[in-house]
Each structure stands twice: as C-alpha cells, then as structure tokens.
C-alpha positions, -999 to +999 in steps of 0.1 A: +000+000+000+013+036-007-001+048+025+029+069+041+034+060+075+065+063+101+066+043+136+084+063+160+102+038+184+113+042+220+141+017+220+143+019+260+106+011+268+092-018+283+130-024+298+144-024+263+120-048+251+106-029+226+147-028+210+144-066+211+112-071+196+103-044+168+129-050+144+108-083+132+080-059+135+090-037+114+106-062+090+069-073+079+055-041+082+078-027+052+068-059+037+028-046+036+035-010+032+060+006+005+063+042+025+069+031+060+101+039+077+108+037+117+130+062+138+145+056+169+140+085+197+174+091+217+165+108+247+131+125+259+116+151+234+129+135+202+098+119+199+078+154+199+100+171+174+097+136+152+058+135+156+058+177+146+077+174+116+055+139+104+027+156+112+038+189+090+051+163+061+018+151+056+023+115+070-010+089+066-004+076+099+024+075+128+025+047+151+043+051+184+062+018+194+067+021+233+044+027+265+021+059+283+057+085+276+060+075+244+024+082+232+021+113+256+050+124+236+041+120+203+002+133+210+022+168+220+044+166+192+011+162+168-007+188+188+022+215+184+018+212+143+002+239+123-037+233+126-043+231+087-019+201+083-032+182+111-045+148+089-022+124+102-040+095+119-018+076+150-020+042+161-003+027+191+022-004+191+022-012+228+054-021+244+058+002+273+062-008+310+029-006+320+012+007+280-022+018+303-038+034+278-040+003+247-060-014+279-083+008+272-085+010+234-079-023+233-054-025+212-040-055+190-001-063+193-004-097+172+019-083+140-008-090+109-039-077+130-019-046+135-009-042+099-048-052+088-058-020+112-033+007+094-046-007+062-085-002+071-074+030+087-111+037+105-101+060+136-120+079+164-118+113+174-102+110+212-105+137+233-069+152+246-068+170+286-042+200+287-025+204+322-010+237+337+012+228+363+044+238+377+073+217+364+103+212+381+120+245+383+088+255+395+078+277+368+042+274+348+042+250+319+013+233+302+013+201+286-013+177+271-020+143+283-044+116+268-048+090+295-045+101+330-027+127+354-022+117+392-015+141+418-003+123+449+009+090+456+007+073+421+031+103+410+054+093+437+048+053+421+059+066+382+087+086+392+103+056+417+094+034+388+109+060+361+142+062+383+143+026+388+158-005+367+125-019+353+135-054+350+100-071+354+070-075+335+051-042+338+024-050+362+049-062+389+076-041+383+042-005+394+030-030+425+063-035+438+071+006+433+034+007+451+043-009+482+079+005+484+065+038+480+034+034+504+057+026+530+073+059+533+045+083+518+021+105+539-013+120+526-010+156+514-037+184+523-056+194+488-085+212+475-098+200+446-122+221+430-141+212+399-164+230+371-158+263+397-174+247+429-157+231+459-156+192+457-133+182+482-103+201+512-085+180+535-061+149+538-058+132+500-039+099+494-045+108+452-062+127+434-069+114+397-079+131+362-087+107+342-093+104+307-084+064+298-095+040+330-063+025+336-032+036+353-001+016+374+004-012+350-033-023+353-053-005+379-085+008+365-086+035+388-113+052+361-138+031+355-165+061+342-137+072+320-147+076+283-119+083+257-151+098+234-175+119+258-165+155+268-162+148+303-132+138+328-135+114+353-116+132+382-109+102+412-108+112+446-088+086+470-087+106+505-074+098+535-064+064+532-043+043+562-019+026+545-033-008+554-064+004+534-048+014+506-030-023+511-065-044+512-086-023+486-059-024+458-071-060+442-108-040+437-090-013+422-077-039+394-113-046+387-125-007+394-146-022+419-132+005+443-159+034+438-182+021+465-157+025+489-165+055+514-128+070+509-134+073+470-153+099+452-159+096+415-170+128+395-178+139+354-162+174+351-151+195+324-126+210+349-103+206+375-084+230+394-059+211+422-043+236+448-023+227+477+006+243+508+028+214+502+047+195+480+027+172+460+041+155+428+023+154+391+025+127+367+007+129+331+006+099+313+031+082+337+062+107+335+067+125+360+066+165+348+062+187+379+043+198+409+006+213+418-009+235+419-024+225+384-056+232+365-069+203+342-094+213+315-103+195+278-087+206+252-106+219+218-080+196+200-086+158+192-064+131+180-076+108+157-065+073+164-066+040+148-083+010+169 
C-alpha cells in the first residue's frame, strides 16, 4: 500500500524490550507498506519534534512503538503542528512498562492484525486533557495528556518506577514501586475544586484526572472514563491508612473500588488542584512537575486507529 506511515520507536521502553522485539516488527510491516520507515528516539523530546515534523510532512499515519511517555510524547508533538496540516492518523504499538492506555483502546499487538488495522485506517476522534502545572523549576508549563494525570501517591509510584531498573513484566515491576512507596508516603492536604465549585479540602492519598481508566500497570482506577465523551473522570482517593490502601488495591484492578467510602468519583469539564505542600504530578506516567495545576479538555482531538 502507498499509504505513508512512520513508527516512531522508543528503544528503551518496556525495559528495552521494545529494542528486542520491533525489528521483526518492522521487517513485515515494510513488507505490507511501500512508504513506512521507523525512527528511533534518543533521549526524551525527540519523539515530539519527530511526531511535529510527520505531522507537518503530511504522513497517513504515525505509530508510536513504546508505552504511556511515548504516546504522551508524540500526542504533544502532533498537537504543536500547524492546525491546517493536522490529517495524520496515530496508532499505538504497545510495548511500554505498563502501556495503560491500549487497555483501554484495546489495542491489537499480534503483527498482521496490527498491519490489517493501518490498512483499514477507520479511527475515532479521542478527546486530549491539557494540564497547567508547575514543572520542576517551578515555573508554569502546560502540557497535554491523553490518558490520565495523578496528583499524589501514584506520582510518587511513576517517578520511583521512572528512576528505577524496570527489569520485570510491567504489572509487577508498578506493584512493587506501590508498596515501596506506600511505606514511606504521607497523605497531602488538597483542594480539589471542579467546574468552579468546591468538591473536596483535606487529607488526599491521590487525586486522579482521568481520561483512559487504567493507570499503574493495570489498575482501573477510572472506570467512568470515556476516551469519546466530553467529560473527565476526576478520582478522589482521601485519606487512606496505609493498610487500606493495602487491602482495597485488588478492587481497584477490577474498578470495583468506587463504593468505597474514601473514594469519590465525579464527570467534570474541569479541575483545578491547589495545595501548601509538595505534591508531585505525573501525566501519562512521566513525571513533569508539581501542583498547583488546573486540568481542562482541550478543543484539539487526535484521531487514532483501533
């Protein structure tokens, strides 16, 4: 097919499994496809400044080979193109430590399914959340995410994880982070407000905006989530003992956890997070900053292949 596609690959995710394992992909896939080339990303931000320039060059599709940083990468980089070229369709190669958000799109990894989807190229319209936030020279920055932020705990989680060896399968590799984490971590003070009314001040474990239902290798944390309806599922987890995050963690894998009396669950079109101490940020499981943060949905979508 003459369709003109490029796979932008993150040859560190998953542990370095996706180095191991796309180069067969990739093989067939230049088989099927008589425009598709691959690029390797070197450090963080090649893969926006890749994703920019496809999306400028008028590529059919991008696929981003990796996990949650990879695609929250290349969803900036297409969002940061001129509006008027903005036709290029991505699709999402899973290989990334924990890859949340193809859990919720359901995504196929089995080689000639994945090449059958390009080729039908049918995509939905997904809504994108921008954050404002401070990053880590606490100065304001804003950044888009497509699957979840966390403010709290689970930040605390993906940046152990991120400074870690991930030498596990994903799933293991966020529980273990989890527990090692819980140990030492302390409930912040927040207020959370949403759509411009008070929802919640005091003691917060997490606080989660949500746009996929899935976070930490598994958890779905979201389970009123929807990738297509203009709301976000903001998460409330307050002041949990650490023996009750311990024992309601296996309902959280099944997003049983809503009924629980320490959990709120809200549809909002925006969040605003503020807070007198330190309380980390992760979008799309990289860590980027700090809160206070505002969390709205963006008038930009991205269509994607699924």
């Amino acid at each position: 097919m003459d369709k003109k596609i490029i796979a932008i690959v993150n040859p560190a995710a998953g542990s370095g499994k996706t180095a191991r394992i796309w180069p067969e992909k990739s093989a067939y896939l230049k088989k099927e496809f008589n425009k598709f080339e691959d690029i390797y990303t070197e450090k963080p931000g090649d893969a926006v400044k890749i994703a920019r320039s496809a999306v400028t060059e008028n590529y059919d599709c991008i696929i981003a080979v990796g996990g949650d940083g990879t695609v929250n990468e290349i969803v900036n980089g297409m969002l940061s193109a001129s509006r008027r070229k903005r036709r290029t369709k991505l699709i999402v190669y899973p290989l990334g430590t924990g890859s949340d958000l193809s859990r919720t799109l359901n995504l196929q990894t089995d080689t000639v399914k994945f090449s059958s989807l390009i080729k039908r190229g049918k995509s939905k319209q997904i809504k994108v959340l921008k954050a404002e936030f401070l990053n880590k020279q606490l100065e304001k920055d804003k950044r888009y995410f497509i699957n979840i932020a966390d403010c709290g705990m689970g930040a605390e989680v993906a940046r152990n994880l991120n400074q870690s060896q991930k030498t596990m399968a994903g799933s293991l590799s966020y529980l273990i982070k989890i527990f090692q984490t819980l140990f030492k971590y302390q409930n912040k003070e927040m207020r959370v407000e949403a759509d411009n009314k008070l929802i919640y001040q005091g003691k917060l474990n997490s606080a989660i905006i949500a746009n996929g239902n899935y976070f930490g290798g598994g958890i779905k944390i979201a389970p009123e989530a929807d990738l297509l309806q203009n709301k976000i599922n903001l998460v409330l987890l307050k002041n949990f003992s650490k023996p009750g995050i311990i024992f309601n963690l296996l309902r959280g894998y099944y997003g049983r956890h809503l009924s629980h009396p320490l959990v709120e669950s809200h549809l909002v079109k925006k969040v605003k997070i503020t807070t007198a101490e330190k309380v980390e940020l992760e979008l799309d499981g990289e860590s980027t900053g700090y809160i206070d943060a505002e969390f709205m949905i963006s008038q930009s979508k991205i269509p994607i292949i699924f």
